[in-house]
Structures are given as C-alpha cells and as structure tokens.
C-alpha positions, -999 to 999 in steps of 0.1 A, spaced: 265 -166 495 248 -203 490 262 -221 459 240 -224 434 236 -254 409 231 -253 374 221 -280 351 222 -286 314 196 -306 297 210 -341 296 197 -371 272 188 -398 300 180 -435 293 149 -442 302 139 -471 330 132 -501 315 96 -499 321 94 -545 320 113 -544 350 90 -544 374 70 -566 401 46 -588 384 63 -581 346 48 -555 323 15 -535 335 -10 -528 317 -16 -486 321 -50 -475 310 -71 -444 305 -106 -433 313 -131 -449 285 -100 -478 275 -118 -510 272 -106 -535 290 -114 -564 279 -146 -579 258 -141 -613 277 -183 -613 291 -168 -641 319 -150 -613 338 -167 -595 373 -167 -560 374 -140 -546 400 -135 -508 416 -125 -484 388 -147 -501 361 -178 -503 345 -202 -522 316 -214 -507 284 -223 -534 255 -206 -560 269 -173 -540 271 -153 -541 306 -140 -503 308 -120 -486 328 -135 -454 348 -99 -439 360 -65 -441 346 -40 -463 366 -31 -503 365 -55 -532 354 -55 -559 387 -67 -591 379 -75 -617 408 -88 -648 391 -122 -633 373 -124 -604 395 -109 -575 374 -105 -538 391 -84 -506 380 -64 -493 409 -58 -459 405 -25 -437 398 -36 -407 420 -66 -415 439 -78 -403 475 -75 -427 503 -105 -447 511 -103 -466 543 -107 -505 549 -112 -519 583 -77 -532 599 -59 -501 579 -28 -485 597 -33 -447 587 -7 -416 602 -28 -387 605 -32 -350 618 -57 -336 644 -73 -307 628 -107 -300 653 -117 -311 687 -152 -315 689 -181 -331 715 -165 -367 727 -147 -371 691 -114 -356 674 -114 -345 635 -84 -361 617 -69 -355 583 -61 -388 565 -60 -377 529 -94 -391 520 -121 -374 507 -138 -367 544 -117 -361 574 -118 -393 593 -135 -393 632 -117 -401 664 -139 -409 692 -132 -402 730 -144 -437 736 -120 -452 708 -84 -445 728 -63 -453 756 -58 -429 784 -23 -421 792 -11 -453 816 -30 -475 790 -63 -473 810 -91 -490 793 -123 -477 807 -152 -455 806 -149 -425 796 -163 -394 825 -171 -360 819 -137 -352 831 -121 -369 804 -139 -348 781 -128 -319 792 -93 -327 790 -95 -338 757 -67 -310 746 -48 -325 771 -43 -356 753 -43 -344 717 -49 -310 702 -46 -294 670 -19 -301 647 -5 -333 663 -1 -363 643 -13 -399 655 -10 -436 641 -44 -451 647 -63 -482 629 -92 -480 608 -123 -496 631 -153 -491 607 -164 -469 578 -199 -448 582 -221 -452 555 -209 -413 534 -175 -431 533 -158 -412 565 -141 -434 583 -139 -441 624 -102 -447 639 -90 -462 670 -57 -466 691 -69 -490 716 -32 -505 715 -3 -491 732 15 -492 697 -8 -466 684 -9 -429 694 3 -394 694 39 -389 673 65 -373 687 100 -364 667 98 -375 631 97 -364 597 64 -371 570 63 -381 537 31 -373 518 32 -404 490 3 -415 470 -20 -442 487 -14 -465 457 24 -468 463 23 -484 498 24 -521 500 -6 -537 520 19 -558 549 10 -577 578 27 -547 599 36 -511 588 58 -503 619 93 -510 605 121 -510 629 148 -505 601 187 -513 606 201 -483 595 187 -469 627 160 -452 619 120 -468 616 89 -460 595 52 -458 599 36 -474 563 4 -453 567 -21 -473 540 -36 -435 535 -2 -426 516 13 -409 550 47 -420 562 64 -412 594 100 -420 598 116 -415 631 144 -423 657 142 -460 671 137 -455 704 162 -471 727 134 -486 749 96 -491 745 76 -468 773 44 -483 775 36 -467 806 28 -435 784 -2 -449 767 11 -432 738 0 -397 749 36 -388 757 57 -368 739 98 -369 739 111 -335 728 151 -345 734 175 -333 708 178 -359 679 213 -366 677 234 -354 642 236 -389 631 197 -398 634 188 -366 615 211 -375 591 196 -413 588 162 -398 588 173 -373 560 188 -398 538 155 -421 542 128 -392 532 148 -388 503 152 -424 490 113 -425 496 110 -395 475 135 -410 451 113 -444 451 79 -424 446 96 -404 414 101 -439 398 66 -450 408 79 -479 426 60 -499 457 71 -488 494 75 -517 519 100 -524 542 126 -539 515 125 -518 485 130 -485 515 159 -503 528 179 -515 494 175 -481 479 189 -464 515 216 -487 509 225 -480 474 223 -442 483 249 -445 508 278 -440 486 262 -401 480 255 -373 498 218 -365 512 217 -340 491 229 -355 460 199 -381 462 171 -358 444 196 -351 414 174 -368 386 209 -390 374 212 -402 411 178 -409 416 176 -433 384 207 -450 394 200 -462 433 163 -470 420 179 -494 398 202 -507 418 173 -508 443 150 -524 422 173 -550 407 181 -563 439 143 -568 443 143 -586 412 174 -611 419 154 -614 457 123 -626 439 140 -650 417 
C-alpha cells in the first residue's frame, strides 16, 4: 500500500508581504479609486467617472511616469507583437493551423508563416498543404512569436527562425500570464541541466538541454530517446519550484527559477509542494533576489 500523509493544521507566519520587487504594491479591487490626481493618463484596467481614476479589475496599480494602468491578477493572455508564446495545435484547417495560447480566441498559424523542415524559406505549393499533418497535427505543442494581432484581438504566430517550432520531450507549466517577466529572451539554457521556454501567454516548457543544436531539422523534428533518471529528476524538481514560486505570487524569469531550484536542493521533489517547504525556499529565493538588487 502507498503511504499516506497526514497533516495537522499548523499556525504559519505569514510572508512579509514589503518584501518584494519594487517595495509595497498597491492591490486593488473593481470600483477602488485610484487616484483623484486629474494630471494622470488612463492606462489598461482603468477608467474615468467625475474626475476619479478607477480601477476596472483587481490586481496591481503600475505607474510609468503619468501613464497609470492596472495589470491584472488572473487575466487571459492578450498578445503583443515580438511575444514568445508555447502553445498547442488544436485544428488544422485551409493553409493555417488553430493554436491554443490561453487567450480569449485561439491564436492562427499560417502555412505561409513557418519553416519547412531543412529551414527552407519559400513558397508554399499545393503539396505543402497537403502535408500539413506532416509537419504538425493535433495536440503538438510549438514555441512561435507573435507577428500581428487581427483586429477581434486573435492573434497571428510565426516560427520563421530555426529556434522556434514543434516541442519534443518536456514538461508544461500552466502559470498565470501576469507572473512571467517580459526579458529580452525566454529560452533559458539553465545550469542545473535542464532549460525553460518563458511563454509571455503564461505557458512554460522545461526540458533536457540538448547536447547539440540540430538545425538541419527546421524544428519539425521530434527526438523521442529516453530521458535519462537524472534529467527527469532535474525537470521534476524545476516544475515544482515554479509551482512553488507561482503559490507565492512571485515573478518568473531566469533568476528567481534558478535561486529557488537551488534552495530546494537540500529536499526531496516531493517534499517541495509541502506548504512549510514551499514558504521557506521562496524566501530564501526571494531574499537572495533582494541582496542581488541591492
């Protein structure tokens, strides 16, 4: 028989909610003024009544000079040109692919708007078309970039660079878009062995490092060897310290991932999740960000 854990209410301390990037946030709630300041601009997730910034959704007041916006808690992706989103093929249609990105509309992947395997870059025949399952079908996940957004918010992808394409071993981590940090890059190539795909759309894909880039694939090329022990184990111990971070609705970027892998390491994968674990590698974690910024 599996052992099975019990667990007695325990008295916690909570997280000292001032330590945190930027100093104390200021939380508000559908209908919260803002501020009565009439010099401010009107950002997403506000609006005007009698001179009264308020807030339309509940999550974090951003202020960038005079422009002041409300980014949202729990909110649905919306796309921005340049984005790097992981996403799953869910219908093959006429010259485009149907791809779930956890925004409101699934997002469009057009036959013109790839590389063929071998990293070919030209037009696409009527061939091509018909071998679209060949290349991706239903149910495979892809990194792509966002390349424009139609005018109902639905947003056009590409994977015009060999970097881009259909995933092969990995594990995802459904996170809220809020969470991940806008970088210059979101492929990570972390130490411990293992990288990540930061999708902006709140979808992260962490996988094996592979030992050597194969460009001649195009990225339509999938490598079904057995993941050794210790990668599975890596991978394992990195889902749930993202997990762990997204509990203490902390930011996810390349650092933070890595400083709260570390401070897991002296407990087993499975201990991670326990809520006393948890709080103490996310301080750890998120001190070491604080003694990095000063």
């Amino acid at each position: 028989m599996a052992a099975v854990t019990m667990r007695l209410p325990a008295v916690r301390a909570p997280l000292d909610s001032g330590a945190r990037r930027g100093g104390e946030k200021h939380l508000v709630a559908p209908g919260d003024t803002i501020t009565t300041d009439t010099g401010y601009m009107r950002g997403h997730g506000t609006y005007v009544e009698d001179d009264k910034l308020i807030a339309s959704v509940a999550g974090v007041v951003e202020r960038v000079n005079k422009l002041v916006c409300v980014r949202a808690l729990k909110a649905r992706y919306n796309g921005e040109i340049g984005d790097i989103v992981v996403g799953r093929i869910t219908e093959v249609q006429q010259k485009r692919w149907k791809v779930e990105t956890n925004s409101r509309l699934d997002s469009v992947l057009l036959l013109s708007s790839i590389n063929l395997p071998g990293g070919e870059l030209r037009r696409k025949s009527a061939e091509d078309e018909l071998a679209m399952r060949d290349y991706l079908q239903e149910g495979d996940l892809i990194s792509a970039e966002v390349q424009s957004i139609f005018s109902d918010g639905a947003v056009s992808l590409h994977t015009r660079s060999l970097k881009y394409g259909k995933l092969a071993q990995g594990v995802l981590v459904q996170v809220s878009p809020s969470l991940v940090k806008r970088q210059k890059t979101h492929f990570h190539d972390l130490p411990c062995g293992a990288s990540v795909i930061l999708g902006n759309n709140g979808f992260i894909w962490i996988y094996p490092t592979p030992e050597q880039k194969d460009d001649e694939a195009g990225g339509y090329t999938s490598n079904l060897e057995p993941v050794p022990l210790s990668d599975r184990e890596v991978i394992s111990r990195l889902r749930n310290c993202i997990v762990a971070l997204v509990t203490h609705k902390m930011m996810l970027f390349d650092t933070s991932i890595l400083y709260c892998y570390e401070a897991s390491l002296p407990h087993q994968i499975k201990d991670i999740l326990k809520p006393e674990v948890t709080e103490e590698i996310v301080l750890e974690a998120r001190q070491r960000l604080l003694d990095l910024e000063g």
